[in-house]
N, CA and C atoms of all chains as a GROMACS GRO file, in nm:
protein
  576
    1UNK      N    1  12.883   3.965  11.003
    1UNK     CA    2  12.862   3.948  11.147
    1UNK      C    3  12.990   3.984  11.221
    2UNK      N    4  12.979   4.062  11.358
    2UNK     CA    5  13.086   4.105  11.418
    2UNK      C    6  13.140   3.992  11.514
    3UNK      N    7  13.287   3.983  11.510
    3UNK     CA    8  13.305   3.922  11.632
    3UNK      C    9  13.418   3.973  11.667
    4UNK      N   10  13.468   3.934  11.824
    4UNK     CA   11  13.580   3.951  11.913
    4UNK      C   12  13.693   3.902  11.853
    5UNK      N   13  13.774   3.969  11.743
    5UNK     CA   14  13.973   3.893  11.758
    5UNK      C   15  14.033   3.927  11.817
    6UNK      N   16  14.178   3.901  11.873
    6UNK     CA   17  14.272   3.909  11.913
    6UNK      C   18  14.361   3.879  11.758
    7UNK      N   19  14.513   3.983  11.801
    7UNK     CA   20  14.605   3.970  11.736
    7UNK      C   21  14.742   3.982  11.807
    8UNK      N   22  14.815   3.880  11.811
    8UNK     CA   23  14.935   3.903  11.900
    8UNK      C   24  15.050   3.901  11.751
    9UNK      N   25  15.100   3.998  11.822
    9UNK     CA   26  15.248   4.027  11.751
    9UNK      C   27  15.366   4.042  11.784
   10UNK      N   28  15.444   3.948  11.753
   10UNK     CA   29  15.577   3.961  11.845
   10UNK      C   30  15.672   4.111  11.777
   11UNK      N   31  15.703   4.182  11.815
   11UNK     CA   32  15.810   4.286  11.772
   11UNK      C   33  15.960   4.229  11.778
   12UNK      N   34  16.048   4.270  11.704
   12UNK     CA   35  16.191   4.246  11.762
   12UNK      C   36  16.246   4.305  11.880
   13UNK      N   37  16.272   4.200  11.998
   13UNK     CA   38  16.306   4.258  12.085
   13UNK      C   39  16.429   4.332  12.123
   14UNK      N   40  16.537   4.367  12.021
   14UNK     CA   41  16.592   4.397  12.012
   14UNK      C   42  16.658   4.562  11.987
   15UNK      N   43  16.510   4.588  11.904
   15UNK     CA   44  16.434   4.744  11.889
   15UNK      C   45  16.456   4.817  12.035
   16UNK      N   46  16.478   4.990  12.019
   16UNK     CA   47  16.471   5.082  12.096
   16UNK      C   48  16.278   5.081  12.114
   17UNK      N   49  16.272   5.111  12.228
   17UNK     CA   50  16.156   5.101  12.261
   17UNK      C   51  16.053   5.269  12.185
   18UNK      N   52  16.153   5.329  12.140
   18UNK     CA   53  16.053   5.430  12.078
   18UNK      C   54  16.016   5.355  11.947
   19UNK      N   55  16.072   5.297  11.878
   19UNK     CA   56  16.047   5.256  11.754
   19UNK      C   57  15.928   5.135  11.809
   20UNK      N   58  15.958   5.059  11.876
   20UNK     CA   59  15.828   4.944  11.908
   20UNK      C   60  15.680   5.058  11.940
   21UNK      N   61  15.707   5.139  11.968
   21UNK     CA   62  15.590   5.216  12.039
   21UNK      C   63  15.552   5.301  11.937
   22UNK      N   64  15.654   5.347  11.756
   22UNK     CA   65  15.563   5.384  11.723
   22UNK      C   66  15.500   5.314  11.631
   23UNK      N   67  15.557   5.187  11.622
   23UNK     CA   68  15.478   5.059  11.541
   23UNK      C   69  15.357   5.012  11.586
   24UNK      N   70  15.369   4.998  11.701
   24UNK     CA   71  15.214   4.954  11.817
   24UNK      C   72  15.140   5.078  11.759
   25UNK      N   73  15.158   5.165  11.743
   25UNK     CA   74  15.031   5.296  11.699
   25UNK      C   75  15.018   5.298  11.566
   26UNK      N   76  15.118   5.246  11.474
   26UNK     CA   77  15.033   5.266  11.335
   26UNK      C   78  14.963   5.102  11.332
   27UNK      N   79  14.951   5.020  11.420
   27UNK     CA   80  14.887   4.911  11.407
   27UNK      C   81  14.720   4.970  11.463
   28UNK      N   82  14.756   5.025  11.614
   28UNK     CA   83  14.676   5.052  11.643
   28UNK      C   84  14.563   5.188  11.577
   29UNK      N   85  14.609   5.258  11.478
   29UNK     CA   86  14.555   5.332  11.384
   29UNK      C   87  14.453   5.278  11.295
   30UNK      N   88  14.584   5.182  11.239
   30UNK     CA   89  14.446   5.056  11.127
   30UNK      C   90  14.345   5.048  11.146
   31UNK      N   91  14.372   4.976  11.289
   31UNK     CA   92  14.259   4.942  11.401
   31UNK      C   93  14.157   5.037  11.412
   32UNK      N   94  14.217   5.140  11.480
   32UNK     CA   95  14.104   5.204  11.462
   32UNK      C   96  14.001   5.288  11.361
   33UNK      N   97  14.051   5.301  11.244
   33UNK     CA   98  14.010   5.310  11.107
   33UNK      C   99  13.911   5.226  11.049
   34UNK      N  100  13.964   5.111  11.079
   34UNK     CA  101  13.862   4.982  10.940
   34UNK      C  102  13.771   4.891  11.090
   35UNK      N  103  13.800   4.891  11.231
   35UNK     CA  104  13.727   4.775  11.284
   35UNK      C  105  13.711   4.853  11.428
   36UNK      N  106  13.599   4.822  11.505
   36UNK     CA  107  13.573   4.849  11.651
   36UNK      C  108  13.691   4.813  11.731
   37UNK      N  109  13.808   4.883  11.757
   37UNK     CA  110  13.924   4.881  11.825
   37UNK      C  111  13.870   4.871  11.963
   38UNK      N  112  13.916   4.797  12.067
   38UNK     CA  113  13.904   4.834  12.213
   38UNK      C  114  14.025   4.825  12.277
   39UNK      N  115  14.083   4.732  12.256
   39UNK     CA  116  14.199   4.774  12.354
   39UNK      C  117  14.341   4.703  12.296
   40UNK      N  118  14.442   4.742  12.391
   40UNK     CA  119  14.568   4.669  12.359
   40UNK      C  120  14.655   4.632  12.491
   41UNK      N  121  14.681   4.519  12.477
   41UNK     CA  122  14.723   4.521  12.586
   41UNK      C  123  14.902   4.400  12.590
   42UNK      N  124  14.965   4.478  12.642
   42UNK     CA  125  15.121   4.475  12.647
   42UNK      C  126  15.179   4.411  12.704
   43UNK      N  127  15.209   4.270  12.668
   43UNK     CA  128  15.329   4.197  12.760
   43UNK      C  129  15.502   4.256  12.769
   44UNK      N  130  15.505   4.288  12.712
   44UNK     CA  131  15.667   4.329  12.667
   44UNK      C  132  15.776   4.244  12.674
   45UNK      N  133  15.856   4.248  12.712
   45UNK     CA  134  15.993   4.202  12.654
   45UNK      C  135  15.978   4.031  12.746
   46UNK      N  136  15.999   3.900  12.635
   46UNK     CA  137  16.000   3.762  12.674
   46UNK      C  138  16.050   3.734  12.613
   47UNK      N  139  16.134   3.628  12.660
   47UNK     CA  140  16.200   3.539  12.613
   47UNK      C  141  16.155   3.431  12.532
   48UNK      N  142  16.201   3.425  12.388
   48UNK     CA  143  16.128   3.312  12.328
   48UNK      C  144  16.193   3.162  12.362
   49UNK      N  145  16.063   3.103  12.348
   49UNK     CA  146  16.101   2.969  12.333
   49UNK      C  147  16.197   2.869  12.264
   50UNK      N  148  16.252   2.975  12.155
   50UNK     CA  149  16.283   2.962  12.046
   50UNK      C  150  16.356   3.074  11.963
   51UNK      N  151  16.470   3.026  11.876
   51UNK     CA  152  16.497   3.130  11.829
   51UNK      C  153  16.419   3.164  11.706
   52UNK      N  154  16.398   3.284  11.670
   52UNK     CA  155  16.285   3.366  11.546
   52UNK      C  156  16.385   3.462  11.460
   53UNK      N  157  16.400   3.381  11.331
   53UNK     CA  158  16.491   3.486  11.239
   53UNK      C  159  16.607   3.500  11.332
   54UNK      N  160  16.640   3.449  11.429
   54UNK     CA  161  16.846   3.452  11.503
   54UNK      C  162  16.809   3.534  11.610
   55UNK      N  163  16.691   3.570  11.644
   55UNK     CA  164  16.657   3.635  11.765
   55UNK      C  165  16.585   3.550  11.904
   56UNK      N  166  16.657   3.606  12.035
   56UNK     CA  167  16.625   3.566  12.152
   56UNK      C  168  16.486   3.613  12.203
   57UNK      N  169  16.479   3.767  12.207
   57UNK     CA  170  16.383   3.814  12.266
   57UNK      C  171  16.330   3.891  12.240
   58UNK      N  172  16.164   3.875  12.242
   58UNK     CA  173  16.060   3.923  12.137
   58UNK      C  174  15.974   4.001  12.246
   59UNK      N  175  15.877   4.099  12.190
   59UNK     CA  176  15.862   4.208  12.266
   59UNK      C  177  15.662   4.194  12.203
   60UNK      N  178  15.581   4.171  12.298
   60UNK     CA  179  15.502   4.136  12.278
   60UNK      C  180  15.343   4.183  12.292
   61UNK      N  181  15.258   4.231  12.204
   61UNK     CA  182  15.135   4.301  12.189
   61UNK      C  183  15.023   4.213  12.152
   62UNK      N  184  14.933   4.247  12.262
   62UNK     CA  185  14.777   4.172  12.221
   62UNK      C  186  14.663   4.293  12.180
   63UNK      N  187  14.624   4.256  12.026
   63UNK     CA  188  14.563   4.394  11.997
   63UNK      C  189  14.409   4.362  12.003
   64UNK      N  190  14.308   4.408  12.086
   64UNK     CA  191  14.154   4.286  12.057
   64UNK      C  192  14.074   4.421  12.038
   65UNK      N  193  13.998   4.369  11.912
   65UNK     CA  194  13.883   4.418  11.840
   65UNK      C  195  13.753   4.351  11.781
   66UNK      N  196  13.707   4.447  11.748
   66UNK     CA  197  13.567   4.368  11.694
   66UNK      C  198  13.556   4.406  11.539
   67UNK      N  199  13.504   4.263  11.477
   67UNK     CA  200  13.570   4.357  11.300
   67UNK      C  201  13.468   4.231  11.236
   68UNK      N  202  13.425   4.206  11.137
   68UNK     CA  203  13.366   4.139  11.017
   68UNK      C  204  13.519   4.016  11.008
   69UNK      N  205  13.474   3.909  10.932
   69UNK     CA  206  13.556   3.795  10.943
   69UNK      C  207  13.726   3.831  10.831
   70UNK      N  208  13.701   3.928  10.707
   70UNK     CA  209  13.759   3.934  10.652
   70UNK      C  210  13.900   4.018  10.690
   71UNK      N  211  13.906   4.085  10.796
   71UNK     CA  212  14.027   4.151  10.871
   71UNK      C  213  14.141   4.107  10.875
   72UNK      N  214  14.127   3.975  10.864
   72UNK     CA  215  14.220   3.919  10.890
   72UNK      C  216  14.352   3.946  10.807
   73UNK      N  217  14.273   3.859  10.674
   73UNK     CA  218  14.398   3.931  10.545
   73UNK      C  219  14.452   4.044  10.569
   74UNK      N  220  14.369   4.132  10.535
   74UNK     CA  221  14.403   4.287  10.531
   74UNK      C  222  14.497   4.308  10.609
   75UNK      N  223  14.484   4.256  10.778
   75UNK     CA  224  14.609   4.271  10.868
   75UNK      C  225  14.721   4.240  10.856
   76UNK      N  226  14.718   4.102  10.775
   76UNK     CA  227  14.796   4.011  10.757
   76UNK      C  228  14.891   4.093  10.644
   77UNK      N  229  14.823   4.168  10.579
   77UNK     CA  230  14.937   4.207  10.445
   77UNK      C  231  15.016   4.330  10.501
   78UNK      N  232  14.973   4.393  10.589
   78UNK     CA  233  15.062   4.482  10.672
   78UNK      C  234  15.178   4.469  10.705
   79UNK      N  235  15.156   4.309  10.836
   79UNK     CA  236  15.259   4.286  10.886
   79UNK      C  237  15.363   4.184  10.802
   80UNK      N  238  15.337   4.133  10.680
   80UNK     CA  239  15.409   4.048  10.599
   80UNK      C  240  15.534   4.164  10.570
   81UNK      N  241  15.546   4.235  10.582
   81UNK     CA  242  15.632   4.312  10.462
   81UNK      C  243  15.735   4.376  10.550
   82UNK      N  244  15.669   4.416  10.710
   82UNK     CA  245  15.775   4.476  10.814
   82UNK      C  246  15.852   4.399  10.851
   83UNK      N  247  15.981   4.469  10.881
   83UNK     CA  248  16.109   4.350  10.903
   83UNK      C  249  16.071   4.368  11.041
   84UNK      N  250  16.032   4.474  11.129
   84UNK     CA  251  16.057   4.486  11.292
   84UNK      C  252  15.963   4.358  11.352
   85UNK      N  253  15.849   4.336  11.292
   85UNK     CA  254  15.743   4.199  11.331
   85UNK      C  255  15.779   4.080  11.264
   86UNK      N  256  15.821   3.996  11.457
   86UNK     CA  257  15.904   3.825  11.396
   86UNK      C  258  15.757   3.754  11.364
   87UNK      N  259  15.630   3.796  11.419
   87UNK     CA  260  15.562   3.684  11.411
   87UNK      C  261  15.421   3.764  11.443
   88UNK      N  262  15.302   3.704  11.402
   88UNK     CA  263  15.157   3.735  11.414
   88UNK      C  264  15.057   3.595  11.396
   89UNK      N  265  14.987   3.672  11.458
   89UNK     CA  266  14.848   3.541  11.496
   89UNK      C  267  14.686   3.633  11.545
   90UNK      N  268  14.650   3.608  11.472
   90UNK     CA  269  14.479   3.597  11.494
   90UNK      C  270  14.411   3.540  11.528
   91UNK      N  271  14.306   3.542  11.615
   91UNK     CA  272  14.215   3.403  11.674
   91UNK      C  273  14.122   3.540  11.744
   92UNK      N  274  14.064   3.427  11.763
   92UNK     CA  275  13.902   3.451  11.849
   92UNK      C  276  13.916   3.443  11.971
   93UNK      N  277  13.843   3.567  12.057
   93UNK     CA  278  13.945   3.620  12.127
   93UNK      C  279  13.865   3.573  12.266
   94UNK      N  280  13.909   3.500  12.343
   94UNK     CA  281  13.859   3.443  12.464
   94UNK      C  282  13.960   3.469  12.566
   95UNK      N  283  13.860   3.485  12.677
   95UNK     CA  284  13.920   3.553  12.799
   95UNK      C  285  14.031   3.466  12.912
   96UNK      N  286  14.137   3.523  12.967
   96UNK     CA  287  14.222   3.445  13.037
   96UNK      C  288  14.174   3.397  13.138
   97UNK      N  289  14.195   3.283  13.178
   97UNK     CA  290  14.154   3.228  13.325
   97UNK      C  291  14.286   3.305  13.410
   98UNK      N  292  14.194   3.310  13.547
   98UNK     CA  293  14.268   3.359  13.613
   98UNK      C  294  14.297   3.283  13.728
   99UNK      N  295  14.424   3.218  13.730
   99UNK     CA  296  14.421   3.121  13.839
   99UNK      C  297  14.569   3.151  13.965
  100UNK      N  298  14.561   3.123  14.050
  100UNK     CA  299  14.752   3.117  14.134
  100UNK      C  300  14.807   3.012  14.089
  101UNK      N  301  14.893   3.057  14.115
  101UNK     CA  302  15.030   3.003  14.149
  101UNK      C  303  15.048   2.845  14.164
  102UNK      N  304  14.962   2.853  14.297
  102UNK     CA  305  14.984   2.784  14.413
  102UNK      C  306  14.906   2.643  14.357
  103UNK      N  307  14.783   2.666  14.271
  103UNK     CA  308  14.709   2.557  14.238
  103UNK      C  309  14.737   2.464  14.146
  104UNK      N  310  14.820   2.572  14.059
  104UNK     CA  311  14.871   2.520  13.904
  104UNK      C  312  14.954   2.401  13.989
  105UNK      N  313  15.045   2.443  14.067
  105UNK     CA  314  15.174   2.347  14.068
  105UNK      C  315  15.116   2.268  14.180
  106UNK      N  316  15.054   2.249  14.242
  106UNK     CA  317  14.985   2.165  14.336
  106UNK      C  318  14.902   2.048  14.253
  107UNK      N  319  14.793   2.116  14.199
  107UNK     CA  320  14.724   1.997  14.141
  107UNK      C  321  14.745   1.911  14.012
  108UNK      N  322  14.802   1.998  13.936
  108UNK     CA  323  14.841   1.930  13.791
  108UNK      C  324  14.979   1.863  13.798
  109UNK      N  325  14.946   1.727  13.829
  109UNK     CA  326  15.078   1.643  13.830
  109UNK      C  327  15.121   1.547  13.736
  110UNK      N  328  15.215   1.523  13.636
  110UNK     CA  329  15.228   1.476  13.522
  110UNK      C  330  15.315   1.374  13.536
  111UNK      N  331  15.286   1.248  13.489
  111UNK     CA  332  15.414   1.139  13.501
  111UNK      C  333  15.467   1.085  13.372
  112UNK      N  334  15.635   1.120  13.423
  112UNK     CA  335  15.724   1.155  13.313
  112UNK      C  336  15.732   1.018  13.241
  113UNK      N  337  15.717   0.955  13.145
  113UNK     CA  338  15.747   0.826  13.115
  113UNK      C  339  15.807   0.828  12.956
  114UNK      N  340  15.871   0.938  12.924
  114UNK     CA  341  15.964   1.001  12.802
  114UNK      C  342  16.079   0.917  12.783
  115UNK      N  343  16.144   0.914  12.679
  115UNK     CA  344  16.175   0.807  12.683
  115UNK      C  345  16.355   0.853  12.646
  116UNK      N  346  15.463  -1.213  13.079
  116UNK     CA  347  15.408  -1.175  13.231
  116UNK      C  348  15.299  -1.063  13.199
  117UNK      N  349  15.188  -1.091  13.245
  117UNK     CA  350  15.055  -1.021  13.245
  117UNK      C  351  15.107  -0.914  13.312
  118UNK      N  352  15.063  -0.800  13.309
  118UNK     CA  353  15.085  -0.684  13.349
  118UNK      C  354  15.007  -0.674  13.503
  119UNK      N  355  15.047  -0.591  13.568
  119UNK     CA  356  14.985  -0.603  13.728
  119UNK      C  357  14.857  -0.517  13.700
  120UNK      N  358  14.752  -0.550  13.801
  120UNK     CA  359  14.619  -0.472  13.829
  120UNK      C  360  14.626  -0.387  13.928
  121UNK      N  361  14.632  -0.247  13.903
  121UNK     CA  362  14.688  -0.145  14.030
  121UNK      C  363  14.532  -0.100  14.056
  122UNK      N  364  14.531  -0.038  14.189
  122UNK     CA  365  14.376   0.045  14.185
  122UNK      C  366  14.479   0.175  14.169
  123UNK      N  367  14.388   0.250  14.057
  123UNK     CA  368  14.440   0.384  14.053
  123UNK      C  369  14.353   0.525  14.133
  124UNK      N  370  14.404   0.615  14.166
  124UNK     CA  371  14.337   0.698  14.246
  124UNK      C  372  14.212   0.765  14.083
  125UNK      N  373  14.082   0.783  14.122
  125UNK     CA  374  14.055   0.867  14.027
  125UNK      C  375  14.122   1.016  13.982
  126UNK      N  376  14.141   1.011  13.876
  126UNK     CA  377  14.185   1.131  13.829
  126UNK      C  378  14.058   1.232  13.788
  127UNK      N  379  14.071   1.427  13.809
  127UNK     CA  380  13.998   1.469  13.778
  127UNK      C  381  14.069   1.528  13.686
  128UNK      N  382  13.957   1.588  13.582
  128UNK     CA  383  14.020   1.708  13.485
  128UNK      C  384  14.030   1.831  13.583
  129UNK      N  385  14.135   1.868  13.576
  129UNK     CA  386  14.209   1.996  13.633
  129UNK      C  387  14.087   2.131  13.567
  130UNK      N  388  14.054   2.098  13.453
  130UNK     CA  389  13.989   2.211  13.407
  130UNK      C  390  13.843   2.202  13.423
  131UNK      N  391  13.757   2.098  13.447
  131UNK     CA  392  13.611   2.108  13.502
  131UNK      C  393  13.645   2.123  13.657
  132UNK      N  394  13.756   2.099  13.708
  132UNK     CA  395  13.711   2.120  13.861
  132UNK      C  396  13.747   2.262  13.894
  133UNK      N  397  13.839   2.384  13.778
  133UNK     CA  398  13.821   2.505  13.818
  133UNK      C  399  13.749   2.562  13.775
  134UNK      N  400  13.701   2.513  13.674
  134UNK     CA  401  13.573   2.525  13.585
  134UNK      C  402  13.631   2.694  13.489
  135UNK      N  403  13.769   2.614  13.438
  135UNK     CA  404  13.805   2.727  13.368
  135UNK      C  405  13.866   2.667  13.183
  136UNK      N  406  13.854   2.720  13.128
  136UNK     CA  407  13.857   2.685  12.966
  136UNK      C  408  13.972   2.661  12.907
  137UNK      N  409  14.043   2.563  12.847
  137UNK     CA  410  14.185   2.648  12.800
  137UNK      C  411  14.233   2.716  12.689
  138UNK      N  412  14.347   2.782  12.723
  138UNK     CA  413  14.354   2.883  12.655
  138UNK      C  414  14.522   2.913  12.619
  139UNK      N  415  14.574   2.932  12.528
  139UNK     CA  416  14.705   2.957  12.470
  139UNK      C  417  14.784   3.053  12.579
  140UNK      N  418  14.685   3.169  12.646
  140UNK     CA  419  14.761   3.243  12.696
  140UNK      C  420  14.854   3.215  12.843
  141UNK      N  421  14.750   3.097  12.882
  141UNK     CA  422  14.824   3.090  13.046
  141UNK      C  423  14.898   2.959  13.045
  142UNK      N  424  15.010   3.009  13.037
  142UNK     CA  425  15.140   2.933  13.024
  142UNK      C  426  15.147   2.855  13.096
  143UNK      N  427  15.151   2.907  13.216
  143UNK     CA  428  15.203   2.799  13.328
  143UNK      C  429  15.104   2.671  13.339
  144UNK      N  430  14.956   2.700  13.297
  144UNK     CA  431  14.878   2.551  13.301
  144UNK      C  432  14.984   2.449  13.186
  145UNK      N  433  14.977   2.511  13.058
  145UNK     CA  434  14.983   2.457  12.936
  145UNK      C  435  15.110   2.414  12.971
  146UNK      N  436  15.178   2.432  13.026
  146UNK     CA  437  15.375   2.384  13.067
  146UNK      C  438  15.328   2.270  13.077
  147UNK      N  439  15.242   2.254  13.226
  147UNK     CA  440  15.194   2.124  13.322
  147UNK      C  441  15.200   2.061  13.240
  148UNK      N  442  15.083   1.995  13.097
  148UNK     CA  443  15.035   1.943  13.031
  148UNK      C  444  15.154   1.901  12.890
  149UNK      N  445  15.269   1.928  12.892
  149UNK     CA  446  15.351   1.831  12.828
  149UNK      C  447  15.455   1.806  12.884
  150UNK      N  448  15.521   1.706  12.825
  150UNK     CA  449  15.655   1.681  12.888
  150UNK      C  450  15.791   1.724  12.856
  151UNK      N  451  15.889   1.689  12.917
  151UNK     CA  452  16.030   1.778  12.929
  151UNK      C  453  16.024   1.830  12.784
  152UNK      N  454  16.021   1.681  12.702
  152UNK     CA  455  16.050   1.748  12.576
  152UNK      C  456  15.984   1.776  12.498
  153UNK      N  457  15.830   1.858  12.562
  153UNK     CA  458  15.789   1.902  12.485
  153UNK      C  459  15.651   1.855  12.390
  154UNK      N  460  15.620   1.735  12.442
  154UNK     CA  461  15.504   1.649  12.413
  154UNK      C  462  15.368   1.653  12.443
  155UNK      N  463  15.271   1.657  12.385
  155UNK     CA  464  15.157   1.670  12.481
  155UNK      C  465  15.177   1.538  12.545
  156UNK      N  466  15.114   1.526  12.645
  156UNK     CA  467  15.068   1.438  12.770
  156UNK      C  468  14.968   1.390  12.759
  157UNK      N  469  14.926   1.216  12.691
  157UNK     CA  470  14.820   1.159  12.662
  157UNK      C  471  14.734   1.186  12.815
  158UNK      N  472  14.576   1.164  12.779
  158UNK     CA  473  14.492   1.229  12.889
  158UNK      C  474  14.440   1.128  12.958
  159UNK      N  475  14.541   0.982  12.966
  159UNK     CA  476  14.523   0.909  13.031
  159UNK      C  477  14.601   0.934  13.142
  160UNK      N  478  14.687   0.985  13.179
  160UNK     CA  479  14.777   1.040  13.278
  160UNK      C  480  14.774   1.152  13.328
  161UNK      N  481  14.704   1.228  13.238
  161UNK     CA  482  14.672   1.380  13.329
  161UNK      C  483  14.527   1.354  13.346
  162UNK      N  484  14.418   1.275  13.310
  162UNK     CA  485  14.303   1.241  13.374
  162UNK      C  486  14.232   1.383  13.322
  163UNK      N  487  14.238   1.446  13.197
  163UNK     CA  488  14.172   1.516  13.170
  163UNK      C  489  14.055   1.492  13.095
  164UNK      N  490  13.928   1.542  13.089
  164UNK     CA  491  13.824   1.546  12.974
  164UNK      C  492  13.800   1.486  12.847
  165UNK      N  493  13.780   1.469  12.735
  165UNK     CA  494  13.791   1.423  12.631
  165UNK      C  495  13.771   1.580  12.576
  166UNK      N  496  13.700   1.650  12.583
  166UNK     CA  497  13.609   1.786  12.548
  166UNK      C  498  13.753   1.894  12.564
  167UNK      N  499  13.793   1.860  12.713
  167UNK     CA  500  13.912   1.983  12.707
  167UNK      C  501  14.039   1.937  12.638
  168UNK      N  502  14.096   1.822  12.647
  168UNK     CA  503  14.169   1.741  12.561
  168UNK      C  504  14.213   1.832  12.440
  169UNK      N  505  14.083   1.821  12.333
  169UNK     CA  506  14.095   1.843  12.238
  169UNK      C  507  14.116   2.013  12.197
  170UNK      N  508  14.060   2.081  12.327
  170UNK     CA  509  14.099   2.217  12.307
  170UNK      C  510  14.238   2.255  12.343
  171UNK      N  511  14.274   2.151  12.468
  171UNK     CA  512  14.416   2.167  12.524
  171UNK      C  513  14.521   2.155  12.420
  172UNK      N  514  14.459   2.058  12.311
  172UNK     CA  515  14.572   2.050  12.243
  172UNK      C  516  14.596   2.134  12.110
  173UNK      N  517  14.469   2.224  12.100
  173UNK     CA  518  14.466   2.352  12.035
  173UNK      C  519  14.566   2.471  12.084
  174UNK      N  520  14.519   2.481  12.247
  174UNK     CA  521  14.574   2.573  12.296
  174UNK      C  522  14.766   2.593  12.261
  175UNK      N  523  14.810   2.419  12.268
  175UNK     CA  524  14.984   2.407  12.330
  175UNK      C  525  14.989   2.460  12.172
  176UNK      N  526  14.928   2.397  12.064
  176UNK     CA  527  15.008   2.451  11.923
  176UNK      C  528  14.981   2.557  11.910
  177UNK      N  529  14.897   2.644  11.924
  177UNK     CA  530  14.902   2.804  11.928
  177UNK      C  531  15.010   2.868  11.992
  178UNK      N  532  15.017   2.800  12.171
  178UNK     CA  533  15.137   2.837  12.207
  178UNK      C  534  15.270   2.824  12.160
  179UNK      N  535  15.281   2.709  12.082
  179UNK     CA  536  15.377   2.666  12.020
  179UNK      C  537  15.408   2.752  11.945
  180UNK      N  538  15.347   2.806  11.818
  180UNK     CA  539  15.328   2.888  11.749
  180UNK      C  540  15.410   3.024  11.780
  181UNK      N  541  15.362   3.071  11.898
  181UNK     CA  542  15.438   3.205  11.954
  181UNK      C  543  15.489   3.199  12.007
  182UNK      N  544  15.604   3.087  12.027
  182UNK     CA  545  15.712   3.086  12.113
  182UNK      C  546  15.651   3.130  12.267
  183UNK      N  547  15.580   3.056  12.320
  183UNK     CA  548  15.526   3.064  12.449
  183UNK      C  549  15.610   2.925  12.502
  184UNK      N  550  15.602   2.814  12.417
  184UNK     CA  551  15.666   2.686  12.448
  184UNK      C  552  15.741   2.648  12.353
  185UNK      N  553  15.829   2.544  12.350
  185UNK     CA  554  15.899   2.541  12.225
  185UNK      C  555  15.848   2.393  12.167
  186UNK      N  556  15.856   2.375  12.072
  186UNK     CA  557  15.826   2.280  11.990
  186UNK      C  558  15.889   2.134  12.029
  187UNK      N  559  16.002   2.144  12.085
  187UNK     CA  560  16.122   2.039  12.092
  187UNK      C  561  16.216   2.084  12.212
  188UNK      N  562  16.208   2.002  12.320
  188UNK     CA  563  16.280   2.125  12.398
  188UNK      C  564  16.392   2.020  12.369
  189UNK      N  565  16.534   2.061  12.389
  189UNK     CA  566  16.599   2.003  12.382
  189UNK      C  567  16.722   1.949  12.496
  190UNK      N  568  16.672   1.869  12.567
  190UNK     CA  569  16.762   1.846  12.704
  190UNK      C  570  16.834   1.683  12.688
  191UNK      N  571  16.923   1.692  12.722
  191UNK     CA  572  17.016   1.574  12.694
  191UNK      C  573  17.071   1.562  12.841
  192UNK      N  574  16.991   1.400  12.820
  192UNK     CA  575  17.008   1.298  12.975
  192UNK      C  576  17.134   1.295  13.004
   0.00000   0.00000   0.00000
């Protein structure tokens, strides 16, 4: 049975941007080879939360396709082995809410009681 | 000393009243929803769902996950 994944992959942000761009295409090759590829879509350069392997800032790709459940692995053994990818994740791929600004910080009010 | 009886304002879930799902990707909700350092925010205080709750708290460890948020933030009072 087919369904919708997503795969986000952080790149090293540290990389010349030709080399991130021609990694995004042999991912996106796979893709389009073994599973119904549709799109990709590019956050680029963020700041992590965190440092990853001694790195600040990670450079960031959402790859969403449609594929049989077993993709996953297969993807997974790709990116295990490249040093340029700090990090990957798969999930089921649901759509962003789209909200302002203005509402987030208006209505969601949290009381700090941390200790 | 018995604790005081406050009337509290009702709280709504933020996410049935935009009637939107959550989700790992939109940061800035998922910030709202823990604290400085990094905690989820029991949903007695953010007055959220029981239903979104449990996805919300799917969503922050995914985010967690990809360095969207950090695990531990670390700020010293």
């Amino acid at each position: 049975m087919k369904r919708k994944y997503e795969t986000v992959i952080i790149f090293d942000g540290s990389l010349p941007d030709e080399t991130v761009k021609k990694e995004q295409e042999k991912v996106e090759n796979f893709l389009k080879e073994n599973t119904d590829y549709e799109k990709t879509d590019v956050w680029g350069k963020r700041t992590l939360a965190y440092n990853i392997k001694k790195r600040k800032i990670g450079f960031y790709c959402f790859f969403i396709f449609d594929s049989e459940g077993d993709i996953a692995d297969k993807l997974h053994q790709l990116f295990k082995l490249n040093q340029n990818i700090l990090r990957y994740m798969t999930v089921l791929y649901k759509e962003m809410a789209k909200i302002s600004k203005e509402t987030v910080v208006k209505k969601v009010r949290i009381e700090e009681g941390d200790e | 000393m018995a604790g005081k009886i406050r009337k509290r304002r009702k709280k709504i879930c933020f996410y049935c009243s935009h009637h939107i799902e959550p989700n790992y990707k939109n940061v800035e909700i998922i910030e709202r929803m823990t604290t400085e350092r990094g905690k989820i925010v029991p949903r007695r205080m953010t007055g959220t769902c029981a239903k979104h709750q449990r996805k919300l708290a799917v969503s922050i460890k995914r985010a967690r996950n990809i360095a969207f948020i950090p695990f531990v933030s670390e700020n010293i009072h």
